[in-house]
Phi, psi and omega in degrees: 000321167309308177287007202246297135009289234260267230284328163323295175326281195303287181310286153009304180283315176313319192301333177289329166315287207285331203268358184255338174286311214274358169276324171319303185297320185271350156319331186295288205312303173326315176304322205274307179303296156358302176296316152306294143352287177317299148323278196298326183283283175331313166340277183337303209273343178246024197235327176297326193324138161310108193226112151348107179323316198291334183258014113331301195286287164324292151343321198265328142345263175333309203274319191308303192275014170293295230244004163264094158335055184264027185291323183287344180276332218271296167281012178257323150275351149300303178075221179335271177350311172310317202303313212269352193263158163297160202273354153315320207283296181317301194293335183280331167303314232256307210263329185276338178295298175300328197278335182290307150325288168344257185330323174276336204267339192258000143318301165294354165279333168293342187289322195305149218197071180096344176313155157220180162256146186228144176272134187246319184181191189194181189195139215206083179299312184221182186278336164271024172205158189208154188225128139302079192261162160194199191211123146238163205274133188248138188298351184269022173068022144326152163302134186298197186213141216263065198242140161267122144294110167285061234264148118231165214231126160200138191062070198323093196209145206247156192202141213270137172231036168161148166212125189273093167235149209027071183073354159276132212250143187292319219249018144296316191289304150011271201297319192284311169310327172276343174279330156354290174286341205257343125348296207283359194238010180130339206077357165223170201283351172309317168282337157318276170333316183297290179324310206270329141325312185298306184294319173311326169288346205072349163280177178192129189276167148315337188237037153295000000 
């Protein structure tokens, strides 16, 4: 009779288990849009502005380290490459990578013009991660343009480690453009840095 007690008892908990996750996730997911929704319509609207490039450059700055992992983007595009660099080697990557972000991405948020976002759904695999989908909608009525958001949460707050458009993952594409120069260059991330130095200056080598 205990033991019939005992396997009742577990089942009881399991079925709560299982019938609590799937409102949990989608509360996660519902945030995560939300979060997106949000993020992304500011962007547009305070990153279009016509602006003095260096307060463009500053904006996109504030919003990239609020709201990108990027310490986890930073090594993730590196790959391989991480484990063998010096930890000078990291940090100097780390500090020319964001700045390199800055400067390409915030340039492309000055083209944008009338745009919005639309949260089209999400998905939500584990409690600590969540995927975004949406479109944004362009005003001469073009076809929308497809973007995924990737989060993760942690100290619950949620912080974007990829973003996908129309089936390209930003920082797949990233991580392959870098092994790339750090191939043509010797192989290691010191030469890397140096390339991406260079282009933050405005030169650029031969073997970039």
């Amino acid at each position: 009779m205990a033991s019939r007690r005992a396997l009742l008892g577990f089942a009881a908990v399991l079925a709560a288990s299982l019938s609590i996750a799937p409102v949990a996730q989608a509360a996660q997911s519902k945030e995560a849009e939300t979060f997106i929704g949000n993020l992304a319509n500011e962007a547009l609207k305070d990153l279009s502005d016509k602006l003095p490039e260096p307060e463009l450059e500053k904006r996109f700055k504030a919003l990239l380290d609020k709201n990108f992992d990027m310490a986890r983007i930073s090594r993730f595009v590196l790959g391989r490459y991480w484990v063998t660099a010096s930890d000078k080697e990291k940090q100097d990557f780390q500090n020319l990578f964001e700045a390199y972000v800055v400067r390409a991405y915030s340039i492309r948020f000055s083209e944008y013009s009338g745009e919005t976002v639309k949260v089209t759904g999400s998905r939500s695999d584990t409690p600590d991660n969540a995927v975004v989908m949406s479109d944004i909608l362009q005003p001469d009525n073009a076809p929308p343009v497809k973007v995924e958001w990737v989060l993760r949460k942690s100290d619950n707050a949620f912080r974007i480690a990829d973003v996908s458009v129309d089936g390209v993952s930003m920082v797949l594409t990233q991580k392959q453009e870098f092994a790339a120069v750090i191939e043509r260059n010797g192989g290691g991330v010191a030469s890397l840095n140096r390339a991406i130095q260079d282009k933050l200056n405005g030169t650029t080598t031969a073997q970039q």
